[in-house]
C-alpha positions in Angstrom: -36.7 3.2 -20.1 -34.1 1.7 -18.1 -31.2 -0.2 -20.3 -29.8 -3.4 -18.3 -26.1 -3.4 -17.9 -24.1 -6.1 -19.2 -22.1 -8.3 -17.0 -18.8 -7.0 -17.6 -20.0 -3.2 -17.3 -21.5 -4.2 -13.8 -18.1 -5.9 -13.0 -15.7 -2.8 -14.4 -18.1 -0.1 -12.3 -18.6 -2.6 -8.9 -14.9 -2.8 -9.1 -13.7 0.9 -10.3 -15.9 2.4 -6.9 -14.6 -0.8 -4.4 -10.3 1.1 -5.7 -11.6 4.6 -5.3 -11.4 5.4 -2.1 -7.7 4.2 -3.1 -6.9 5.8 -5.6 -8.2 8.9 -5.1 -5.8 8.7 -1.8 -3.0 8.1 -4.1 -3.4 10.5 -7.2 -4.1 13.4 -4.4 -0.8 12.2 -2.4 1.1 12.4 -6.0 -0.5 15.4 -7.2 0.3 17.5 -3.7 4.1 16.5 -3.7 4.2 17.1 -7.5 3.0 20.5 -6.6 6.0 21.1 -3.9 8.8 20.0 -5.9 8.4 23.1 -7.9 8.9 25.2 -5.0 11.7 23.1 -3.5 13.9 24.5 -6.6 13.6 28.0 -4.4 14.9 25.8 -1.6 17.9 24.8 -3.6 19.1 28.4 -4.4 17.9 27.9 -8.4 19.0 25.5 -10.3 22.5 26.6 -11.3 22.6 25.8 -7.3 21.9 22.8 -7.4 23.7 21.4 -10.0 26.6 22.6 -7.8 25.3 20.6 -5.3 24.9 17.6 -7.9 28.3 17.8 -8.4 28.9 16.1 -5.0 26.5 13.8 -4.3 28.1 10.3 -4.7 26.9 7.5 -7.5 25.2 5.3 -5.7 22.7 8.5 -4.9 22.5 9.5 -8.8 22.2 6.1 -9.6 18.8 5.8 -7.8 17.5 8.6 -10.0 19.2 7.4 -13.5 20.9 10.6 -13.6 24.3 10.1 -13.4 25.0 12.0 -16.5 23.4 14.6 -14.5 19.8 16.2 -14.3 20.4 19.0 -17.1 20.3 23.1 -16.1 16.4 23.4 -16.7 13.8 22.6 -14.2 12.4 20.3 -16.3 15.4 17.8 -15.9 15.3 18.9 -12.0 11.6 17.6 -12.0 12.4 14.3 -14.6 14.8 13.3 -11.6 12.3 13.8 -8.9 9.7 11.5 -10.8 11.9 8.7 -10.4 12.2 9.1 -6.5 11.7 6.3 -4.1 8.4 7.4 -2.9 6.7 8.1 -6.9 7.8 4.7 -7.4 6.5 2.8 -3.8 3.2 5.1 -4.5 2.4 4.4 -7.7 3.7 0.8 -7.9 1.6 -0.1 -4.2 -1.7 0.6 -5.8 -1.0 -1.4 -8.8 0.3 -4.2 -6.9 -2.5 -4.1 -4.4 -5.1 -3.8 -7.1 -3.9 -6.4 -8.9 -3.6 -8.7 -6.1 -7.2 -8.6 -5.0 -8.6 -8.8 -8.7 -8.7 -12.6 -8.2 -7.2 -13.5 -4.8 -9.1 -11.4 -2.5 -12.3 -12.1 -4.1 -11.7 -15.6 -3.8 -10.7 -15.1 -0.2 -14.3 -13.1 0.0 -16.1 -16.0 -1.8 -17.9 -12.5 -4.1 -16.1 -14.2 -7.0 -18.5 -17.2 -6.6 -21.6 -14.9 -7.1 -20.1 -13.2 -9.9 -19.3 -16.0 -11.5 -23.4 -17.3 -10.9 -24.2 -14.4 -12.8 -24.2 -15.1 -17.1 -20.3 -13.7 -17.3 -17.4 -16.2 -18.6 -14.4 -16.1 -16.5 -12.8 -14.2 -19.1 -15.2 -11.2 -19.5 -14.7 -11.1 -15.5 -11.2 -11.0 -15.6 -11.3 -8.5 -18.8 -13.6 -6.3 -16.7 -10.9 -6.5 -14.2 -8.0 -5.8 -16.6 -9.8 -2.8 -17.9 -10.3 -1.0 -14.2 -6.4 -1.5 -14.1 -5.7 0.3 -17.1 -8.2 2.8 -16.2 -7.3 3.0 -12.6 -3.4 3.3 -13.2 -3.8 6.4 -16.1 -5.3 8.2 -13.3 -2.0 8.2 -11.4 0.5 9.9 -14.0 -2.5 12.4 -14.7 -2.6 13.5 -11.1 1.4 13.7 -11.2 1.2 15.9 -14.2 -1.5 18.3 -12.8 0.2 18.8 -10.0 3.5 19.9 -12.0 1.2 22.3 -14.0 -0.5 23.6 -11.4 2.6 24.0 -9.4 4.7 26.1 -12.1 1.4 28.0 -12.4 1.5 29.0 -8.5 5.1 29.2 -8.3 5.3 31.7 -11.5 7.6 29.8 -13.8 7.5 30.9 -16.9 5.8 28.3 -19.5 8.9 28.0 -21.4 11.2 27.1 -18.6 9.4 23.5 -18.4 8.5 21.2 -21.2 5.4 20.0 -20.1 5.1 17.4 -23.4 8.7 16.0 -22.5 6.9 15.4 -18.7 4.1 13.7 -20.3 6.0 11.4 -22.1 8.2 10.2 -18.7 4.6 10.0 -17.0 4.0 7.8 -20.0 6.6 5.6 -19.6 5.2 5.5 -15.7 2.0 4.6 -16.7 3.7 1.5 -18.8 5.8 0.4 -15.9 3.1 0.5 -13.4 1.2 -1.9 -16.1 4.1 -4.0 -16.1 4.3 -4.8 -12.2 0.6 -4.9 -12.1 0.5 -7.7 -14.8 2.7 -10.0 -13.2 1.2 -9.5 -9.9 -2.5 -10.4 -11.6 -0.9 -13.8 -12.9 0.0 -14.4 -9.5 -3.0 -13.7 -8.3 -4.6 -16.0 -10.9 -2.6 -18.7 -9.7 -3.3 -18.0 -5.8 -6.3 -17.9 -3.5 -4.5 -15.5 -0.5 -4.1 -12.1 -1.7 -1.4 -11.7 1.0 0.6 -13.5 -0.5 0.1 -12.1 -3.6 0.9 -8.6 -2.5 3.8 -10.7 -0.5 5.1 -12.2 -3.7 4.8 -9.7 -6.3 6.4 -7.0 -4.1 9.7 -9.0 -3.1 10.0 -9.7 -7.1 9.5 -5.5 -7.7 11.8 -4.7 -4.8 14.3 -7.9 -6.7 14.2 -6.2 -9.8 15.0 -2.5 -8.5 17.5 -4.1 -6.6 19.0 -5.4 -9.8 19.1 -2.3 -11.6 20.5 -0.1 -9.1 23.1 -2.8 -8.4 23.7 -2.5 -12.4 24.2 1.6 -12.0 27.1 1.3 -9.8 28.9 -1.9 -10.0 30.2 -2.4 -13.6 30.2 -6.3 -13.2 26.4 -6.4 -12.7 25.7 -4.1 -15.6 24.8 -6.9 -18.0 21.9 -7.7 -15.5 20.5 -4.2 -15.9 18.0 -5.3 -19.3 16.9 -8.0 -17.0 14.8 -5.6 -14.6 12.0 -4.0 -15.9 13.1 -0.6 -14.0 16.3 -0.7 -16.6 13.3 0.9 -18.6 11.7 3.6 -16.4 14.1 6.6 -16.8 12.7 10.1 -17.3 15.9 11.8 -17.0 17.4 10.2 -19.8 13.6 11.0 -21.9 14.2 15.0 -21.1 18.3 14.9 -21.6 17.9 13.4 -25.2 14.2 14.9 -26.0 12.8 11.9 -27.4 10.0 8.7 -26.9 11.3 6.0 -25.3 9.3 3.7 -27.9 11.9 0.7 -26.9 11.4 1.0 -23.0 7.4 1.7 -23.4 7.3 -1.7 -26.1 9.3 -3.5 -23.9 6.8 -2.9 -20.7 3.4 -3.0 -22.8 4.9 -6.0 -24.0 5.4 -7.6 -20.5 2.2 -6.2 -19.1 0.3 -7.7 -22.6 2.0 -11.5 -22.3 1.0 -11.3 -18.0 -2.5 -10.6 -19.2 -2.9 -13.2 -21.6 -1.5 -15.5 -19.4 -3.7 -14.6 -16.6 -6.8 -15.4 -18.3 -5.4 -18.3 -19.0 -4.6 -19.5 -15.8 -7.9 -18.0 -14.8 -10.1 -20.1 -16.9 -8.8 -23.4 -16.3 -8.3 -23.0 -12.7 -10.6 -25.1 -9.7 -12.0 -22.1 -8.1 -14.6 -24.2 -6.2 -13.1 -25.1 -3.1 
């Protein structure tokens, strides 16, 4: 006997398989360079090397990792630093935002959202279908990040002890949270707009604004009050390995964000003229 899917399920799967091709190409990316760091410590000389060489990189360079208290004398505060690199963060972040961006936009741009929408789904179990391939989808990342740390120390011949794989988890947590955060104010754009290139346009010059912000905060002690105002003030896995503990202030603070885009979203969603 074949069961009918509902609405919503057909929505979630149509949508999960149209990102995969995506986001398999960024969780493999992730996972391969999370797998190389481990070996770049070799590179380095060990880590006692290194933090000789931390000694003399300037601030504005630490600043870009959080660490200017320094990365700690364990590879797990050597790999901490690396997750908050440039190219984690324009990785991970560019899938959210182009996910995000095409939920609505793009499928008005295709005119699909109209047959959807003919289909008996309200526009809020579309958009919830949506939501939950997001949440989904952007797990996936972190996973792939973590895997390829494990696997990495595995290859490489660390000795379990020498990282603390549950302290990783938690940064890749806090990852997870921020990536939900920049997704969820890139969907309310995209519930407002009907051009999902100017979604992608919009919600990345506001997520380049914001990291702009808090690096500025790092180094230049008259914009540090502007730090709390950037949602990357609450993304720093260095500081989670240093002082061993959940960031339950950061993660509330970017659940929070990502929950209130969300709600708003389906707001905007459901009494928006979609028609034209």
């Amino acid at each position: 006997m074949v069961i009918p899917q509902s609405p919503m399920i057909s929505v979630f799967l149509h949508t999960f398989n149209r990102s995969l091709r995506g986001l398999l190409a960024v969780s493999l990316g992730l996972f391969l360079i999370s797998l190389l760091i481990i070996y770049t410590i070799e590179a380095f000389g060990g880590i006692q090397e290194f933090e000789r060489i931390f000694e003399l990189l300037p601030d504005s360079i630490l600043a870009l990792f959080h660490a200017q208290a320094g990365f700690g004398s364990t590879p797990t505060g050597y790999i901490a630093g690396d997750y908050r690199h440039p190219f984690y963060l324009v990785s991970a972040l560019a899938f959210g935002i182009s996910f995000a961006s095409s939920a609505i936009a793009k499928d008005i741009e295709r005119g699909t959202i109209l047959l959807y929408l003919a289909a008996p789904i309200e526009r809020w179990q579309y958009l919830l279908a949506k939501i939950a391939v997001l949440i989904s989808a952007t797990a996936i990342i972190p996973a792939a990040i973590i895997l390829g740390t494990f696997i990495g120390g595995e290859l490489y011949g660390l000795p379990r002890d020498d990282i603390d794989y549950g302290l990783l988890i938690i940064t890749q947590v806090n990852m997870w949270a921020l990536m939900l955060a920049i997704s969820g104010i890139t969907l309310l754009i995209s519930a407002f707009s009907s051009d999902s290139g100017q979604t992608i346009a919009r919600a990345a010059g506001i997520s380049i604004g914001m990291y702009f912000v808090d690096f500025l905060s790092l180094i230049w002690p008259f914009a540090q009050p502007l730090g709390p105002f950037s949602l990357f003030h609450y993304f720093d896995p260095v500081g989670i390995v240093t002082n061993a503990i959940f960031p339950w202030t950061d993660c509330t603070i970017l659940t929070g964000v990502s929950l209130l885009s969300f709600c708003l979203a389906l707001i905007v969603f459901q009494r928006r003229d979609i028609s034209s």
